[in-house]
Backbone as a printed PyTorch tensor [residue, N CA C, xyz], in Angstrom:
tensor([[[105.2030, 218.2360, 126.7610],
         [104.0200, 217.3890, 126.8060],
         [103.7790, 217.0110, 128.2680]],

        [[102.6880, 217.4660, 128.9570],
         [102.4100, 216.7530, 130.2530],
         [102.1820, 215.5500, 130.4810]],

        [[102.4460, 214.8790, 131.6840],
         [101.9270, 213.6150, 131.9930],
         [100.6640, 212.9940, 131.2930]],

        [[100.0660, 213.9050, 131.4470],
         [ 98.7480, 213.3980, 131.3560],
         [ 98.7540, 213.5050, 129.4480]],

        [[ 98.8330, 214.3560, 128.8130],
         [ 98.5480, 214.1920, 127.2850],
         [ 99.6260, 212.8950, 126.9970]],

        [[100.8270, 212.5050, 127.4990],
         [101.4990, 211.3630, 127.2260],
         [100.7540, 210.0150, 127.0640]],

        [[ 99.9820, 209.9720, 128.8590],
         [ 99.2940, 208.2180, 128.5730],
         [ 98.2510, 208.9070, 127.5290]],

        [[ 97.6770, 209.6540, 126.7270],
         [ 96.8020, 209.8160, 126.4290],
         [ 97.5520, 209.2890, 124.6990]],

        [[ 97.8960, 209.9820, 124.7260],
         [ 98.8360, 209.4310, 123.7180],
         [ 99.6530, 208.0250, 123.5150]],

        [[ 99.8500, 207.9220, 124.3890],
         [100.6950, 206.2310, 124.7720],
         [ 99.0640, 205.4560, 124.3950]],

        [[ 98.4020, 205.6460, 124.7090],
         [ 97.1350, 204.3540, 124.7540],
         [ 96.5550, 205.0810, 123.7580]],

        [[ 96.5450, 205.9000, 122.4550],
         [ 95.9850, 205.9910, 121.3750],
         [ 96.7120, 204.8610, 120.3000]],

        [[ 98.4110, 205.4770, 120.6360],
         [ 99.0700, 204.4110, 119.7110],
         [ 98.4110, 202.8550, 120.0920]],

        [[ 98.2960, 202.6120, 120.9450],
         [ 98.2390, 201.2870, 121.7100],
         [ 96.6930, 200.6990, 121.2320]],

        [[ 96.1200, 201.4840, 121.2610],
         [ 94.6900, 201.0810, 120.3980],
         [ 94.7190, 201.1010, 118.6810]],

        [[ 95.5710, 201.9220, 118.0650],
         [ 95.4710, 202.2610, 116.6790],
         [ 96.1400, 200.5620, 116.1910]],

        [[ 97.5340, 200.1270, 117.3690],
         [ 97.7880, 199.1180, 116.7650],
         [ 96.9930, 197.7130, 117.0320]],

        [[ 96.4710, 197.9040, 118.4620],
         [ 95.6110, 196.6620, 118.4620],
         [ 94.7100, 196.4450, 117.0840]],

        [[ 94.0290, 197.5480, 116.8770],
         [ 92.7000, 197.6190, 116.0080],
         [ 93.4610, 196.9510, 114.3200]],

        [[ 94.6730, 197.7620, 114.3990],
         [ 95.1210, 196.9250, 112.9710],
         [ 95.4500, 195.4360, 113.0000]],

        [[ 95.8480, 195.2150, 114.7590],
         [ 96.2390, 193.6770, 114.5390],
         [ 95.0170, 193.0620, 114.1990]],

        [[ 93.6480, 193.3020, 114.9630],
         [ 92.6260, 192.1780, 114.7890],
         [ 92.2610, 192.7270, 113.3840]],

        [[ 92.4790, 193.5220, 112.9290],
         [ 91.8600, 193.9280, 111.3620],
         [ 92.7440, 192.8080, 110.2190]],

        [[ 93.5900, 192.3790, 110.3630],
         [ 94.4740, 192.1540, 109.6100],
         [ 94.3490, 190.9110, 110.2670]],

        [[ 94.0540, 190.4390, 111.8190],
         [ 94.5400, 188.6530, 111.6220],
         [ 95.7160, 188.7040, 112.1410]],

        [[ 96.6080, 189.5570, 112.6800],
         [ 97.6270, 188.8630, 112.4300],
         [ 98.4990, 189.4670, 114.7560]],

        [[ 99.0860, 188.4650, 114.7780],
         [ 99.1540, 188.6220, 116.4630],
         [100.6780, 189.5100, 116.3820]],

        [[100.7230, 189.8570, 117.5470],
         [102.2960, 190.7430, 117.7300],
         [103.2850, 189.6120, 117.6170]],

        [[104.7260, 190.1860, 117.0880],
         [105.4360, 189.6090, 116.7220],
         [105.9260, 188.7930, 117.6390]],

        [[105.8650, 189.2740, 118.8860],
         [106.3800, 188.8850, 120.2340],
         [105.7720, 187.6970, 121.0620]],

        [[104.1820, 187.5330, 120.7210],
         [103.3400, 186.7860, 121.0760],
         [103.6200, 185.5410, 121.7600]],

        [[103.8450, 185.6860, 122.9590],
         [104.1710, 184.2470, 123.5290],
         [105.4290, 183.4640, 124.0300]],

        [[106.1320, 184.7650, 123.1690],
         [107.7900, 184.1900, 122.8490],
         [108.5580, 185.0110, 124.6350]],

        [[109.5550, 183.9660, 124.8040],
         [110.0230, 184.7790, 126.2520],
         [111.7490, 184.8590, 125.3120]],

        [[112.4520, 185.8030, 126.3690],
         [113.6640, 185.7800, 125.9140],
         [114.4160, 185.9620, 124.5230]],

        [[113.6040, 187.0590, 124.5920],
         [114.0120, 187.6240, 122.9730],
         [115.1610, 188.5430, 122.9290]],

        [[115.2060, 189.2960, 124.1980],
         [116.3820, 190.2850, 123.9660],
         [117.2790, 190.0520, 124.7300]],

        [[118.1770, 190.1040, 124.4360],
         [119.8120, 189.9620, 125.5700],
         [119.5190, 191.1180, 126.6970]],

        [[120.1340, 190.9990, 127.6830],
         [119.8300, 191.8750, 128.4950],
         [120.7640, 193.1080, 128.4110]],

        [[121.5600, 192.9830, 127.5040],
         [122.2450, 194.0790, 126.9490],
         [121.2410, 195.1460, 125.8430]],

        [[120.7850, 194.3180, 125.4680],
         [119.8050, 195.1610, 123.9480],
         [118.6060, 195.6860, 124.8790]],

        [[118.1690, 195.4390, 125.9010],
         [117.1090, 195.4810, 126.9460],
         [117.5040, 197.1790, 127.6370]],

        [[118.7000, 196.6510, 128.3900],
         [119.6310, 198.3430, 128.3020],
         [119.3180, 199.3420, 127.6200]],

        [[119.8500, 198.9740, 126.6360],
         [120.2910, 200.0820, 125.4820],
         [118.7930, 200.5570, 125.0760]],

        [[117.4500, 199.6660, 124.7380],
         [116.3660, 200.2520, 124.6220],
         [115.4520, 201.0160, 125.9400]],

        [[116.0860, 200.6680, 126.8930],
         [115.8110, 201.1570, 128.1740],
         [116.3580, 202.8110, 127.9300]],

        [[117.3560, 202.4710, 127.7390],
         [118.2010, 204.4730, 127.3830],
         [117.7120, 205.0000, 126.6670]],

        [[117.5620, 204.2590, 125.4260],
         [116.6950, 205.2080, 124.1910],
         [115.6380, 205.8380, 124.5970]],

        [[115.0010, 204.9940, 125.3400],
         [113.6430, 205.0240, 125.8660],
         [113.3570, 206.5870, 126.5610]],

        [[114.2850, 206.4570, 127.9380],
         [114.8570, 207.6830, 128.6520],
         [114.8460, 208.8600, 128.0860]],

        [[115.9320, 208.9030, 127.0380],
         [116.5690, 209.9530, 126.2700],
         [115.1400, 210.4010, 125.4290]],

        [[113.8310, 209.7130, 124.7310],
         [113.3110, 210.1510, 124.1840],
         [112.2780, 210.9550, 125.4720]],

        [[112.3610, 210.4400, 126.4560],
         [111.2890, 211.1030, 127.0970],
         [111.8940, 212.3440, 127.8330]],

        [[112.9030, 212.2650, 128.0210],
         [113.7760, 213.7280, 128.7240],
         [113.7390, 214.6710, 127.5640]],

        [[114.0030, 214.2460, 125.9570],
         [114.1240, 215.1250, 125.1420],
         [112.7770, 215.5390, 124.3230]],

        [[111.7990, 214.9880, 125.1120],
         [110.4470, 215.1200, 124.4690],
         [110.3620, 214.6150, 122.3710]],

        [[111.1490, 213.9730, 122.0250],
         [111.3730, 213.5370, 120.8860],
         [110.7220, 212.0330, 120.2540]],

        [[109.8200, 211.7280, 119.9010],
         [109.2680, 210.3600, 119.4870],
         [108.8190, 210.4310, 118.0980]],

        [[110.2780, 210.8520, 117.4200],
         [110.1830, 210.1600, 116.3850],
         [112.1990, 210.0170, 116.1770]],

        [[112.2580, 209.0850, 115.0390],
         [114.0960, 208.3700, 115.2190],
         [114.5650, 209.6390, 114.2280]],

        [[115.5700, 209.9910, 114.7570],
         [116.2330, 210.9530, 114.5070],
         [117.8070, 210.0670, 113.6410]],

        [[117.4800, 210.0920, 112.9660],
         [118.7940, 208.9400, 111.9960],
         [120.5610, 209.6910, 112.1080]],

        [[120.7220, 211.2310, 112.1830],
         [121.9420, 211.5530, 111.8450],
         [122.3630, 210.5620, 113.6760]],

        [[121.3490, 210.9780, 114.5800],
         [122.0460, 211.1490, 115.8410],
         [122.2380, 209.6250, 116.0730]],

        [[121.9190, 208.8080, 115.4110],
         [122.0700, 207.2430, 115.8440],
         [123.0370, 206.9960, 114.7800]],

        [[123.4210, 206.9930, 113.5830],
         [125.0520, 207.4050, 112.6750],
         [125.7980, 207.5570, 113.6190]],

        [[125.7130, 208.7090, 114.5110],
         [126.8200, 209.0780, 115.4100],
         [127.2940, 208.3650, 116.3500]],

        [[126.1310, 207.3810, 116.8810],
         [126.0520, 206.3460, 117.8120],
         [125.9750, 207.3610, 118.9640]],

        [[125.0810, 208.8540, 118.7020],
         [124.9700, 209.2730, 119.9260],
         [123.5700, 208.3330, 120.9870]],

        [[122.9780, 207.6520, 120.7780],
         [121.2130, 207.3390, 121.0890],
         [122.2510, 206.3470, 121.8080]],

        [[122.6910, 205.5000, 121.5270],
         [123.1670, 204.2200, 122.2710],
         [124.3670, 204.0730, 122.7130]],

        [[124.8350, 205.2600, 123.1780],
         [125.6930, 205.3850, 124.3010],
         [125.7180, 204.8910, 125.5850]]])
């Protein structure tokens, strides 16, 4: 996937969910709130993060997180 079809993609999701939030009423879960994640869990979604974009993979792959390979 090139750069460019990514944000294209990154800001489709990003609109599909705005449009359901105001459809529905209802605000992100996160809304306002500071200090939600340990800076350990911050990490570890930081890697996932990585690993999905080096492996071109965005969707959760369940055997490989069983293995506790994703959050290594």
């Amino acid at each position: 996937m090139s750069e460019k079809e990514k944000i294209s993609h990154f800001k489709n999701i990003i609109t599909k969910t705005a449009r359901t939030r105001r459809k529905n009423g209802t605000p992100s879960w996160n809304s306002g709130k500071k200090g939600i994640y340990s800076q350990e869990t911050i990490e570890k979604i930081r890697a996932a993060t990585l690993l999905q974009m080096e492996n071109q993979v965005f969707k959760k792959n369940w055997d490989r997180e069983e293995n506790g390979e994703i959050f290594k």
